[in-house]
SENU-697804 format. One line per 10 residues: number of its first residue (from 1); for each residue x, y, z of C-alpha. Coordinates in pm, 1 decimal, always signed. Each point is the difference from the previous one (the first is absolute). Layout:
residues N
NUM) X/Y/Z; ...
This chain:
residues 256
1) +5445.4/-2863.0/+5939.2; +150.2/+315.5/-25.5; +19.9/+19.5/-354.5; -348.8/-65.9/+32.3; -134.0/+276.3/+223.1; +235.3/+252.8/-227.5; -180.8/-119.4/-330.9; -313.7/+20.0/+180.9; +33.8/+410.0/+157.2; +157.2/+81.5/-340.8
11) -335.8/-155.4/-181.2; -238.3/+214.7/+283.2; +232.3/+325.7/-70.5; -161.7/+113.4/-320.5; -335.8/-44.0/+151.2; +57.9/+165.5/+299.6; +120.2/+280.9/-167.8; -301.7/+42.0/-213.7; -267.3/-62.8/+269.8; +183.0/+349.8/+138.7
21) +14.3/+119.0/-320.6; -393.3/-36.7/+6.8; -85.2/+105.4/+322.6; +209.7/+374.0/-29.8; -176.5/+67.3/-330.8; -311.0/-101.9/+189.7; +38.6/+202.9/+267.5; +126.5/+290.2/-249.2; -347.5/-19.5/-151.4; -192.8/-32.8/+330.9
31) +206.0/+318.4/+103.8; -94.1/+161.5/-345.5; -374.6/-60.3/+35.3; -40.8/+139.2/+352.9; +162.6/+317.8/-87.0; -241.9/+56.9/-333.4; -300.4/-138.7/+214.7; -281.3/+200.8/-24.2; -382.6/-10.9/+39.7; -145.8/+18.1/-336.5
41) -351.4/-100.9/+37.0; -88.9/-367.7/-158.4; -260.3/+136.5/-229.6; +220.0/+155.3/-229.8; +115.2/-131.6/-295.1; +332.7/-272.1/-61.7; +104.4/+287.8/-242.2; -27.0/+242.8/+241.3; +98.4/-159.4/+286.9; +326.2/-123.0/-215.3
51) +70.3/+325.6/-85.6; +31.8/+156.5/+380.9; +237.6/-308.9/+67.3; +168.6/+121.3/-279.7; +83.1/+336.3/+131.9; +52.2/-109.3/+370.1; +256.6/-225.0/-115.5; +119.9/+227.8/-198.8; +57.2/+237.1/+251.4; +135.1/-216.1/+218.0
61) +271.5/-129.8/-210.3; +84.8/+343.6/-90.2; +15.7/+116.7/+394.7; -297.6/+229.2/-56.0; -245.6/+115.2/+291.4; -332.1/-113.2/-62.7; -213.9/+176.5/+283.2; -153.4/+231.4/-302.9; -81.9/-277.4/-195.0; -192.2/-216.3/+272.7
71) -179.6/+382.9/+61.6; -104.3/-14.4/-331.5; -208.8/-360.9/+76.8; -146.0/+134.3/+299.1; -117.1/+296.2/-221.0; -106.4/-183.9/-234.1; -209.5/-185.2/+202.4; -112.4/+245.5/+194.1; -145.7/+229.4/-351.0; -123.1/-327.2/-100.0
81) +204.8/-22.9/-338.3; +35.5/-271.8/-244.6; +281.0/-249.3/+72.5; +148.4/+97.7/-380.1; +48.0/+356.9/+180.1; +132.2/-119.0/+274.5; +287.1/-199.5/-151.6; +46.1/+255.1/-234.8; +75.4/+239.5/+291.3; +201.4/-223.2/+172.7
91) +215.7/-42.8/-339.6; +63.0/+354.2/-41.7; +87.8/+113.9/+372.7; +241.3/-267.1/-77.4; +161.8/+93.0/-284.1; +2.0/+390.6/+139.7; +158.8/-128.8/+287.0; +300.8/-197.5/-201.1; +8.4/+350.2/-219.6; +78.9/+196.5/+333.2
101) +219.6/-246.4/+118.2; +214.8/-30.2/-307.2; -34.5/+411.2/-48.8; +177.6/+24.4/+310.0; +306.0/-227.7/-74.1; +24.8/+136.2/-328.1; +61.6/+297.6/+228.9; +296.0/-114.4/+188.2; -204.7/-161.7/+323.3; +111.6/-394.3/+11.9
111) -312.9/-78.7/+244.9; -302.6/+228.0/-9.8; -195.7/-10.4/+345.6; -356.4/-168.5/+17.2; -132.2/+354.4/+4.1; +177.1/+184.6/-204.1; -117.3/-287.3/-249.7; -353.9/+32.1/+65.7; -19.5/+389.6/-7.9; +179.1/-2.6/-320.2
121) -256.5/-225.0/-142.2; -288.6/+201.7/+189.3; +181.4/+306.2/-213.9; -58.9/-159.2/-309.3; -330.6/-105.0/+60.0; -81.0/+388.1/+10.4; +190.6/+45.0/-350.7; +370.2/+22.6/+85.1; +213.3/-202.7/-269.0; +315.0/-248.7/+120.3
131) +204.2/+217.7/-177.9; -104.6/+271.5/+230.3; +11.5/-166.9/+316.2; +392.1/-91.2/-132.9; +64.8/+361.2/-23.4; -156.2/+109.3/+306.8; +186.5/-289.1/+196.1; +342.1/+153.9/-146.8; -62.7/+321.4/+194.5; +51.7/-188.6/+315.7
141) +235.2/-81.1/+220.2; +74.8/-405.0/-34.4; -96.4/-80.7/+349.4; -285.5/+266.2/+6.4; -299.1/-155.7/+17.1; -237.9/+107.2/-298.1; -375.2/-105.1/+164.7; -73.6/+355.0/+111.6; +126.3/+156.7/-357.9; -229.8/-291.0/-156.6
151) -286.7/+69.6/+221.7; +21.5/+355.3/-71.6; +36.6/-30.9/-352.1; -342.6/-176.5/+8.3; -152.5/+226.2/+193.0; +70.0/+281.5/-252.1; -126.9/-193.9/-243.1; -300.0/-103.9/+159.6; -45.0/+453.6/+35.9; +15.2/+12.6/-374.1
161) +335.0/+76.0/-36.2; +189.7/-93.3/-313.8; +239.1/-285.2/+53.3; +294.6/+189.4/-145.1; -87.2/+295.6/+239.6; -24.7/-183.8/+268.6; +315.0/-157.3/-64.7; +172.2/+353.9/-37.3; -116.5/+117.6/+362.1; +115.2/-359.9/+147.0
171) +313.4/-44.8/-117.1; +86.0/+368.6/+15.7; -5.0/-136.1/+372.4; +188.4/-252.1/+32.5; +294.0/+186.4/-209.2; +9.2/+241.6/+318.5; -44.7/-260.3/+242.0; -268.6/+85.6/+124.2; -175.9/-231.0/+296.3; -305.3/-223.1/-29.0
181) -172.7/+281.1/+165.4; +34.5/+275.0/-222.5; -108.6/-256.0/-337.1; -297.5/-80.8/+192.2; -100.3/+345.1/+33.2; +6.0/+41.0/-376.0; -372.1/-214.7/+7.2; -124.8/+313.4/+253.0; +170.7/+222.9/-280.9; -223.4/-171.1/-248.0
191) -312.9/-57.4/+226.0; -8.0/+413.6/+35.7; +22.3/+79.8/-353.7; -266.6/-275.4/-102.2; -230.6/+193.8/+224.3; +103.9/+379.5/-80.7; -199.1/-4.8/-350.6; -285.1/-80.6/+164.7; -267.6/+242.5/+217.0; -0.7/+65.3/+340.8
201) -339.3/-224.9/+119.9; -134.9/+338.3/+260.7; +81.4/+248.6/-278.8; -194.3/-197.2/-250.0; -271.4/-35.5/+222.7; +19.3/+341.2/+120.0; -7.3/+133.4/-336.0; -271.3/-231.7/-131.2; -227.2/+68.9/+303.0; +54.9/+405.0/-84.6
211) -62.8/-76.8/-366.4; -336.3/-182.0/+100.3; -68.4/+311.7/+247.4; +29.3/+308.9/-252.5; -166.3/-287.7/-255.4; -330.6/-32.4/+227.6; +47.1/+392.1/+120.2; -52.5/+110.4/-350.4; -270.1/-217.1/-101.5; -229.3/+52.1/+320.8
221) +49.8/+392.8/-83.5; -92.9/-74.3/-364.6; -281.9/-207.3/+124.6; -113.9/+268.6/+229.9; +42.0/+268.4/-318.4; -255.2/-178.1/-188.5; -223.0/-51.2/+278.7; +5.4/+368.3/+90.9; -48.1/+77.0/-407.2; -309.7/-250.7/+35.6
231) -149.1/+186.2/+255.1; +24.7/+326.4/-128.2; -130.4/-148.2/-359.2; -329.6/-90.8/+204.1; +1.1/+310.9/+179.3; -39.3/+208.1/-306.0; -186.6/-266.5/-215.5; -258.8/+75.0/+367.3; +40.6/+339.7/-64.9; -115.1/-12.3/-373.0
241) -297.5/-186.5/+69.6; -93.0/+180.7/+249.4; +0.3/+351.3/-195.2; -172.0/-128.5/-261.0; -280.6/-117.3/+216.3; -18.2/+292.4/+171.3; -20.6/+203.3/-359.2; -314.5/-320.1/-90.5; -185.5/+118.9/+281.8; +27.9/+336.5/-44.9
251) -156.8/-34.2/-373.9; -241.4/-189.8/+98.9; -103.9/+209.8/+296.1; +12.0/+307.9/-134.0; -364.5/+150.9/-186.5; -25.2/+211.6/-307.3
């Protein structure tokens, strides 16, 4: 009988095994799908709904944060855009965000921070390269946080500034160690020379409203020039006409 109830656990062994087997990969994949879970409406496409899994996944395997991309739904539905520009935008915050990510290793940090990811890839968005956000990322400290030097950098380029100017003023920075603080106050830098080009709003207006003064001053006194000139015109054309009726008169009046 023993022999018997060996033979028989030693049969139910391999089984047992890959029931378990099963029900951690199906758990794994359960896990999986409620971390890319996301509310893409049912009226789009298979393609396009196949290719927003696509990126969730693939953001998910790759440890990526994926708050911008679920923004870029909502947006999406909220502008009312095609479901082809949807997953397209979804794709491509994607693959910015796995270009800031690996940008940042390349750079000497093991494990980028959630935000330092997702302001890199807002950085790029606005026209900085991977390459770029590399080189920046080398001007910092290893545990320095780079999400304020990102966010700046965006900022600047959102002003107009050129990327590689931008960079300049940023990293120029963080070589002197300078605090979170003084990089943010490189945007109010770049807010007051966007606006010093252009005219003060009270000295336009003043100027404009003195413009249209003198403007209406000298064409009510050339208005009142030719009226005058009218009037004396009339006054002598009465004056004519009246001599020469006065010299009728006198002809006809007068007897041999």
């Amino acid at each position: 009988m023993k022999i018997n109830t060996l033979t028989i656990t030693a049969a139910l062994i391999p089984g047992m095994l890959a029931a378990q087997q099963a029900s951690t990969s199906t758990s794994a994949s359960a896990s999986v799908s409620a971390q890319t879970n996301v509310n893409v409406p049912a009226s789009y496409s298979a393609e396009s709904r196949a290719k927003i899994d696509a990126a969730f996944k693939a953001a998910s395997a790759k440890h990526l944060p994926d708050q911008s991309m679920r923004e870029r739904v909502a947006e999406g539905q909220a502008k009312s855009a095609s479901d082809a520009q949807v997953a397209d935008a979804v794709a491509q915050t994607e693959t910015r965000l796995e270009a800031s990510q690996s940008a940042m290793v390349h750079a000497g940090r093991a494990n980028p921070q959630p935000e330092e990811i997702t302001a890199g890839a807002q950085a790029m968005e606005r026209g900085a390269s991977d390459a770029q956000i590399e080189a920046l990322a080398k001007h910092a400290p290893a545990d320095r946080s780079l999400t304020v030097a990102f966010n700046v950098l965006t900022k600047l380029e959102a002003n107009g500034q050129p990327v590689d100017k931008a960079l300049a003023q940023i990293q120029s920075k963080l070589d002197a160690s300078a605090s979170d603080d003084v990089l943010t106050s490189l945007t109010g830098s770049a807010d007051a020379g966007a606006t010093a080009g252009k005219p003060d709003a009270a000295a336009s207006g003043a100027a404009s409203g003195t413009a249209s003064g003198a403007a209406g001053s000298a064409a009510g006194s050339a208005t009142a020039g030719v009226n005058a000139a009218a009037h004396g015109a009339a006054g002598a054309a009465a004056g004519v006409t009246g001599s020469v009726t006065g010299a009728v008169k006198g002809v006809v009046t007068k007897k041999p």
